[in-house]
C-alpha positions in Angstrom: -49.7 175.8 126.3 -47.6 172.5 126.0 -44.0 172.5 126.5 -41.7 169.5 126.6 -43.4 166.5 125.5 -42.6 162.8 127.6 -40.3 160.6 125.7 -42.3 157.0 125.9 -39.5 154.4 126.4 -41.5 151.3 125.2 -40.6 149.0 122.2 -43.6 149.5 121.0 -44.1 153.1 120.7 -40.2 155.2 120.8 -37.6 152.6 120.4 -39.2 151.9 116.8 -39.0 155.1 116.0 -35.4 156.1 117.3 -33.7 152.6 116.9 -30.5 153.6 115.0 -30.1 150.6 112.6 -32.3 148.8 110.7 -31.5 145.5 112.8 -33.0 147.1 115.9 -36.5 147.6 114.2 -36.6 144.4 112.7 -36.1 142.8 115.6 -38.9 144.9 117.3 -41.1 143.9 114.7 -40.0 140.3 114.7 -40.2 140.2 110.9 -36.7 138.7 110.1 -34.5 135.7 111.4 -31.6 136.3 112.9 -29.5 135.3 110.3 -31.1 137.8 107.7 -30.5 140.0 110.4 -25.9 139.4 110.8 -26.0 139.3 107.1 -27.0 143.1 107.0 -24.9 143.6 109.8 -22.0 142.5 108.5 -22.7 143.4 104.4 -22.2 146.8 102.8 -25.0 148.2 100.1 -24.2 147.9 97.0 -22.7 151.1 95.2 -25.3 152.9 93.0 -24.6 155.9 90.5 -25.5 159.7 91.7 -28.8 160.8 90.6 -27.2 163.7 88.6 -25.2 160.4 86.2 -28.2 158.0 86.4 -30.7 158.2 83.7 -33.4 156.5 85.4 -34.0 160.1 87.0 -34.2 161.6 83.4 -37.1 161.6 81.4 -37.2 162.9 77.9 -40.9 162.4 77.1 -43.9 164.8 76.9 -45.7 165.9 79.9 -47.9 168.5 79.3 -50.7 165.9 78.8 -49.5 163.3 81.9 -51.5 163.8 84.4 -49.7 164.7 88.1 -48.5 162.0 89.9 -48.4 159.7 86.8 -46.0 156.8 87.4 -43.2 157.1 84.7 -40.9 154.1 85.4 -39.9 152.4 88.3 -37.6 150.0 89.8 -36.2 147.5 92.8 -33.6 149.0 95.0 -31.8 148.1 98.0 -33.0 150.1 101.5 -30.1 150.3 103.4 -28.5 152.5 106.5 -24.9 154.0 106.0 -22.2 151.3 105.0 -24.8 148.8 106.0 -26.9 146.6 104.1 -30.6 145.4 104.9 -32.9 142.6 103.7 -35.3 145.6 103.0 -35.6 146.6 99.6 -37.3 149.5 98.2 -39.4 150.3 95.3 -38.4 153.6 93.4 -40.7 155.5 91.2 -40.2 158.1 88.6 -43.3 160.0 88.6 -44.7 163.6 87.0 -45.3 166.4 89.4 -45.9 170.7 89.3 -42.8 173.0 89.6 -43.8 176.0 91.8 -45.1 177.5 88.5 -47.9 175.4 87.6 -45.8 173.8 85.1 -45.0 169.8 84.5 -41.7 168.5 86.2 -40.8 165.0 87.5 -39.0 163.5 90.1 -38.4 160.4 92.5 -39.5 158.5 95.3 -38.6 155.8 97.7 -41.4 153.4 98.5 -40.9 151.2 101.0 -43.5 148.5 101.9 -44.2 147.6 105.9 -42.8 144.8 107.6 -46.0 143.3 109.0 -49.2 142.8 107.6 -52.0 144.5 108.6 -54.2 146.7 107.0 -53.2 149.6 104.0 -52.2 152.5 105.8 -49.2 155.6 104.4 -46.7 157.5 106.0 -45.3 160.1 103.2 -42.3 160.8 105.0 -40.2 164.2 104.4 -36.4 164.0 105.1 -34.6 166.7 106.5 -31.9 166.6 103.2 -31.9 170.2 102.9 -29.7 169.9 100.0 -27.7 171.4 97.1 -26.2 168.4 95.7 -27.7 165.3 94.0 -25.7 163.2 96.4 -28.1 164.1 99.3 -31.5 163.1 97.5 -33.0 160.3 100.1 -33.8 158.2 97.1 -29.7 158.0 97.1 -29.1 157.9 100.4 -31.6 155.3 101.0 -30.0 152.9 99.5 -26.9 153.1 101.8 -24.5 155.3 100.1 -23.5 159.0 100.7 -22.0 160.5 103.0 -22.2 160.1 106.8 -25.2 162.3 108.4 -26.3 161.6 111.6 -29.6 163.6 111.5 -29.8 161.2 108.3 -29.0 157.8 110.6 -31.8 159.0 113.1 -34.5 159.9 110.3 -33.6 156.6 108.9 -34.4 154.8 112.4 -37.6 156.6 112.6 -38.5 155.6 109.0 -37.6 152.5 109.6 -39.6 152.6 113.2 -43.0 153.1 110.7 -42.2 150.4 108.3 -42.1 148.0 111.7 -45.6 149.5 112.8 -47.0 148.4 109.5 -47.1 151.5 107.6 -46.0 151.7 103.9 -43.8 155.1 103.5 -43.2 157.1 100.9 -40.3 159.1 100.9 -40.2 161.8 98.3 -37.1 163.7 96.8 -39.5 166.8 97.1 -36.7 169.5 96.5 -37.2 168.4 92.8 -34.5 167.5 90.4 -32.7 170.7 90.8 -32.9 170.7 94.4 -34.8 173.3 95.2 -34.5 173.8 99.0 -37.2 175.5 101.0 -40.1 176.3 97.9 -43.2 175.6 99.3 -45.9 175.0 97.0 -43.3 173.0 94.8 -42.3 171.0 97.4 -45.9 170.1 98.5 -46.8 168.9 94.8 -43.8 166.5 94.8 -44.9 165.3 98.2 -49.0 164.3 97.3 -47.7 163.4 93.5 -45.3 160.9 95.7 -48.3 159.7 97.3 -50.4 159.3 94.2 -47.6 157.5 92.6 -47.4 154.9 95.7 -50.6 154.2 95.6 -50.4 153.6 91.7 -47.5 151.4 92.4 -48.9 149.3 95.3 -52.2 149.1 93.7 -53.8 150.7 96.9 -56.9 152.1 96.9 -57.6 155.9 96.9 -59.5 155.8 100.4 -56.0 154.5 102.2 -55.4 156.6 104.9 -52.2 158.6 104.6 -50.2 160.8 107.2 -48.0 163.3 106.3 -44.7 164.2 108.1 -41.9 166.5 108.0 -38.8 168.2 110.6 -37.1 171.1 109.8 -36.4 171.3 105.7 -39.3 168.2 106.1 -41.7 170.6 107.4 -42.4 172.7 104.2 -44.0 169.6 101.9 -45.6 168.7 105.1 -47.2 171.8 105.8 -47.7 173.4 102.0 -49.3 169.8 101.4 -51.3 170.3 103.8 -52.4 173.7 102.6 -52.9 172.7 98.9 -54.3 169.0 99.2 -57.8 170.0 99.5 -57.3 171.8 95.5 -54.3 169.7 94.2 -55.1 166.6 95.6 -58.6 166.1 96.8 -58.8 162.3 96.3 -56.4 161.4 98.6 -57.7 160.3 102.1 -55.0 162.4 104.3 -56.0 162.2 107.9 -53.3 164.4 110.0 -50.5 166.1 108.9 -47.1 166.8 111.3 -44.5 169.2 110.7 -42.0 170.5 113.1 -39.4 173.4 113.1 -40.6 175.0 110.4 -39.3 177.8 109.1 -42.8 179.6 108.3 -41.1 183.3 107.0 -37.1 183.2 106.2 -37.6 187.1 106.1 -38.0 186.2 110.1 -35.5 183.8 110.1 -32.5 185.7 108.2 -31.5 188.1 110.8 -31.9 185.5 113.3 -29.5 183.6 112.2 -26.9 186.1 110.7 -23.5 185.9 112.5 -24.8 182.6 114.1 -21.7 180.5 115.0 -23.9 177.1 114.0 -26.7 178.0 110.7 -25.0 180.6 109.6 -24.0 178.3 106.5 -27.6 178.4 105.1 -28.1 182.0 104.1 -25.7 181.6 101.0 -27.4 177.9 100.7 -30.8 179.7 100.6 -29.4 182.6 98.2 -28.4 179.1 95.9 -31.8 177.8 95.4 -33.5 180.8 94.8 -31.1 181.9 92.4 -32.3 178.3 90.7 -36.0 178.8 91.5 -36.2 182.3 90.8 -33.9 182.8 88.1 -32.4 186.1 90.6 -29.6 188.2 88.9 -27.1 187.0 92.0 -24.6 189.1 90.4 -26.0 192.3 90.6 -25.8 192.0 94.7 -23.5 189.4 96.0 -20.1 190.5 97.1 -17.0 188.7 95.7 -16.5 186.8 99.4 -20.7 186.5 98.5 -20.3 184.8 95.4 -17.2 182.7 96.5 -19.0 181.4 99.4 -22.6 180.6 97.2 -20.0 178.6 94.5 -18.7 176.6 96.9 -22.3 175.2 98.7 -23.8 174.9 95.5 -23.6 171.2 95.5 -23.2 170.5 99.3 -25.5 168.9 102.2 -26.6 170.8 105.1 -24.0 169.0 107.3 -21.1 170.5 105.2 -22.4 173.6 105.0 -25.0 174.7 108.2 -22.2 175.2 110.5 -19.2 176.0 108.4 -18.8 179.8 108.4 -19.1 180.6 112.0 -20.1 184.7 112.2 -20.9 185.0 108.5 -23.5 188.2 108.4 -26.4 188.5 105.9 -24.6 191.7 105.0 -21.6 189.9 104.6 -23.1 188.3 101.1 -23.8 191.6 99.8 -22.4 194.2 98.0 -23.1 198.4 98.4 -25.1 199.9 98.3 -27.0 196.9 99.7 -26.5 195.8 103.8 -28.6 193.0 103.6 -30.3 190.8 101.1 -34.2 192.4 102.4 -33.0 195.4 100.3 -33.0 193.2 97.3 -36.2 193.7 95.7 -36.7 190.5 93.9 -35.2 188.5 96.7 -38.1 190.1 99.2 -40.7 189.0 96.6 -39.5 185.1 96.3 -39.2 184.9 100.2 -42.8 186.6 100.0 -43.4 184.2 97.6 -42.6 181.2 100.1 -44.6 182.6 103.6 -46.4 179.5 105.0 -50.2 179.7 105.8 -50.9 181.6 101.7 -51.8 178.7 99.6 -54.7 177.5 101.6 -56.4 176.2 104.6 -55.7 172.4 105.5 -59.0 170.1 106.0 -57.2 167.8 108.3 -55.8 168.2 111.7 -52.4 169.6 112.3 -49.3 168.9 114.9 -46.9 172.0 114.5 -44.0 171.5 116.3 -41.1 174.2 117.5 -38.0 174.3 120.3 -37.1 177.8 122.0 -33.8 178.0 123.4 -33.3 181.4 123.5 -36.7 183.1 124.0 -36.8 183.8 120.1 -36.5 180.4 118.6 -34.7 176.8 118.3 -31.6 178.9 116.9 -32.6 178.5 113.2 -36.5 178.3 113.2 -38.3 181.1 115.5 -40.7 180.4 117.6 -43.2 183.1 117.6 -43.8 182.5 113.5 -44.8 178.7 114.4 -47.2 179.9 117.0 -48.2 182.8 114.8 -49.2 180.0 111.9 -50.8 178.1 114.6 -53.2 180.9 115.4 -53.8 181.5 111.9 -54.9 177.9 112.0 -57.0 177.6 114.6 -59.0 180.8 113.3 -59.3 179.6 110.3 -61.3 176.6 111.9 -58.3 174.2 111.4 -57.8 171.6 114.3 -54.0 172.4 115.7 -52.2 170.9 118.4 -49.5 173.4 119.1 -46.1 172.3 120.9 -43.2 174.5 122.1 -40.6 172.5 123.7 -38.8 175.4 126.0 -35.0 175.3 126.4 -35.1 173.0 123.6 -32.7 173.9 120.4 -33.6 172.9 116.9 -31.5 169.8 116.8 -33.1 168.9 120.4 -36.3 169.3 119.5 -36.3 166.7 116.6 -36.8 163.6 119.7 -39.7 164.9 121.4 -41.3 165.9 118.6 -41.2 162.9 116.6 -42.5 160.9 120.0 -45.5 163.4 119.8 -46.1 162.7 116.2 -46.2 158.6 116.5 -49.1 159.4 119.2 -50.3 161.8 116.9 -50.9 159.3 113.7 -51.9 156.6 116.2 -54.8 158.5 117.1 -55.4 159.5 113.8 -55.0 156.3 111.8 -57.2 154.8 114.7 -60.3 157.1 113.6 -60.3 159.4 116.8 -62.0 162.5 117.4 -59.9 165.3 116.1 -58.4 167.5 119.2 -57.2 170.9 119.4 -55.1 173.8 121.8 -56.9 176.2 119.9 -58.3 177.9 123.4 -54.4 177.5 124.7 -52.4 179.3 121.7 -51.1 182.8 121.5 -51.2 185.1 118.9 -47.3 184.5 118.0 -45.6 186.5 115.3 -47.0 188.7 112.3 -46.7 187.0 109.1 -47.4 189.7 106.9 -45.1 189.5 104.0 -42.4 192.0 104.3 -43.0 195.4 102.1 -40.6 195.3 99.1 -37.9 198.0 98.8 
C-alpha cells in the first residue's frame, strides 16, 4: 500500500498549486505584467455585502419546472486573496439544484476562467468551508473578504495553481444556502449542477472534460458526486474524481474525536446542520451547556469553532437519560442517512486520500473507513488509487495529497489508461450503518 507521497518541487507541477498569493501563480504562468501584478499587491478587494443581505443569492421564482443546473442570474465579481486584490475576476452564477430530498433548491458558484489558453478543460473545486455562517461561503470569500483562514489562503493558492495550468474551475457553495455541512447527496447535486451551470455560462460543450476535487469538508461533493453522476448527471464528461480525508461514517468518527483537545468543536457544529437538514427536535436531548454551546457555532467557520472547546465529550451535549448522541434515534438515522459508498457506484476512476497519525486516523477523519470505502470500490469494479500518508495528521496530509491529485488529473485529462491499488488495499473498516436505538 502507498504511504507518504513525494512533494514535486518544480514550478510547473507544486509551486502552482501551493503558491500562497495570487501574484506567485501569475507569475508562474506568465499571464500578467508586472505592474498588474504591484497593483494587486498593494490594492485591497472591494467590500461586498454577506450572502445572507445580498439578494442576488435569493430567488423568488418557480422551480419546480427549471430544470437542475439551470443558470438563474449571474454576474462579474472580483477574485481576490485576503485583504488583497487581483486582476482576476470571477464570474458568479445563481443556478437551480436538489436538496437532499429530491426537491428544487438553488445556490451559487464561483467560475473562474484559466489564465492561459489552451484547450476546454474543468476543475470543480470543493473548498474545505465547513461552515455555519454565510460569511464563510467561497463565493464570499473569493472575492477577498472574510475573515482570515489559512487553510482558506492555501486552498486559494491551489485554486489559483489550476487557473495557471489552464483549467477553468468551478467552485461551488455546495453546503447550500442554509449551510448544510457534511449532507452528502445534497452536497453532490450542488457540485455537478455547478458544473452544468459553468458550462452554460462559458458556452462549453457537454463533452469538456471535468475533474472533480475535494479535502476534508471538500471530500463529500467530491465523492457523493462521484457516486450519483452516472443517474443525476450522465451528460457530463467527468474523467477522475479526488477526495481526501473524508469523513466516510461520522458514527465512526464521533467518538474519535470526543474530548479531542483540537476537533472537538465540530460535534455541536455537526448537531447544527442536522438540526437544519433534518428538522431533529435538539431539545428533547441537548443539555443546557449542549444547547448553549450549539447557539453559539451556529453561524461560525471551522476555524472559530474546530478547536475551541478543548475536552468537550459527545456526552457532554446530551442530556439523561442519553450518554451520547448514538442513543438518539433520529440522530442515528440522519448520520445513517449520510454513510459514503450508498448512493451509487462511480464510473470514473478515484484517488481517496487519508493521514494516520495515531494508528486510527488523521485525528478527525479515520483511516480504516477510507480504506474500507476503498475496498468497497475496488470490488465493485471501480478503479481506486488508495493513499495513506502514515504519521501524517489531517491538517498534514492536505500537501501531499493535493501534489498526488495534480498528477492524478494530469494523467487523466491527458487520456491515460485508468490505474488502480486494487490488488494492494485492505479490507479497512465496516461501514454498515449503525443499528438504531
Amino acid at each position: 500500500m502507498p504511504s507518504v507521497f513525494a512533494v514535486p518541487s518544480s514550478c510547473s507541477t507544486w509551486r502552482r498549486l501551493v503558491c500562497g498569493a495570487a501574484a506567485a501563480a501569475l507569475v508562474c504562468a506568465g499571464s500578467v505584467t508586472g505592474a498588474s501584478i504591484a497593483s494587486a499587491q498593494s490594492s485591497t478587494p472591494p467590500a461586498v455585502p454577506l450572502p445572507s443581505v445580498d439578494p442576488f443569492y435569493t430567488y423568488d421564482g418557480p422551480l419546480d419546472d427549471t430544470a437542475p443546473g439551470a443558470v438563474l442570474r449571474t454576474r462579474t465579481m472580483p477574485y481576490g486573496f485576503h485583504e488583497l486584490a487581483t486582476p482576476i475576476t470571477s464570474e458568479q452564477v445563481l443556478y437551480r439544484t436538489t436538496d437532499q430530498f429530491g426537491g428544487p433548491t438553488t445556490t451559487v458558484a464561483t467560475v473562474l476562467r484559466p489564465l492561459v489558453p489552451g484547450p476546454a478543460k474543468l476543475i470543480s473545486y470543493h473548498t474545505v468551508y465547513d461552515a455555519l455562517g454565510s460569511e464563510c461561503d467561497p463565493s464570499y470569500t473569493l472575492t477577498g473578504n472574510g475573515a482570515y483562514s489559512p487553510a482558506g489562503m492555501v486552498e486559494q493558492g491551489v485554486i489559483t495553481g489550476y487557473l495557471a495550468a489552464g483549467f477553468t474551475v468551478v467552485v461551488p457553495d455546495y453546503e447550500g444556502p442554509d449551510l448544510e455541512w457534511t449532507i452528502g447527496r445534497q452536497s453532490a447535486y450542488a457540485a455537478l449542477d455547478g458544473v452544468r451551470a459553468a458550462e452554460t455560462v462559458l458556452a462549453l460543450a457537454a463533452s469538456t472534460p471535468v475533474g472533480l476535487v475535494g479535502y476534508s469538508g471538500g471530500s463529500v461533493p467530491t465523492q457523493w458526486g462521484a457516486e450519483v453522476a452516472p443517474e443525476y448527471a450522465p451528460e457530463l464528461n467527468i474523467v477522475g474524481a479526488a477526495a481526501g480525508g473524508l469523513p466516510v461514517n461520522l458514527a465512526h468518527n464521533l467518538p474519535y474525536i470526543s474530548g479531542s483537545a483540537d476537533w472537538a468543536g465540530v460535534i455541536p457544529a455537526l448537531i447544527v446542520s442536522y438540526q437544519r437538514t433534518y428538522d431533529l427536535d435538539t431539545a428533547a436531548f441537548l443539555s443546557d451547556y449542549g444547547q448553549q454551546i450549539v447557539d453559539t457555532v451556529s453561524s461560525q467557520c471551522i476555524n472559530a469553532f474546530a478547536a475551541t472547546y478543548p475536552g468537550l465529550t459527545d456526552g457532554d451535549m446530551v442530556r439523561a437519560p442519553y450518554t451520547s448522541l448514538l442513543d438518539i434515534p433520529e440522530v442515528v438515522e440522519s448520520i445513517n442517512d449520510n454513510i459514503m459508498g450508498t448512493a451509487g457506484t462511480p464510473r470514473v476512476p478515484i484517488l481517496l486520500g487519508v493521514g494516520d497519525v495515531d494508528g486510527t486516523g488523521d485525528a478527525v477523519m479515520v483511516t480504516g473507513d477510507v480504506e474500507g470505502l476503498a475496498r468497497d470500490y475496488c470490488d465493485r469494479g471501480v478503479n481506486v488509487t488508495y493513499t495513506q500518508y502514515n504519521h501524517f495528521s489531517h491538517g498534514e496530509a492536505f500537501l501531499p495529497f493535493q501534489a498526488q491529485a495534480a498528477q492524478f488529473f494530469t494523467d487523466r485529462f491527458a487520456g491515460g489508461a485508468a490505474t488502480n491499488n486494487c490488488a494492494a488495499v485492505g479490507p479497512g473498516n465496516d461501514l454498515a450503518p449503525t443499528p438504531v436505538p
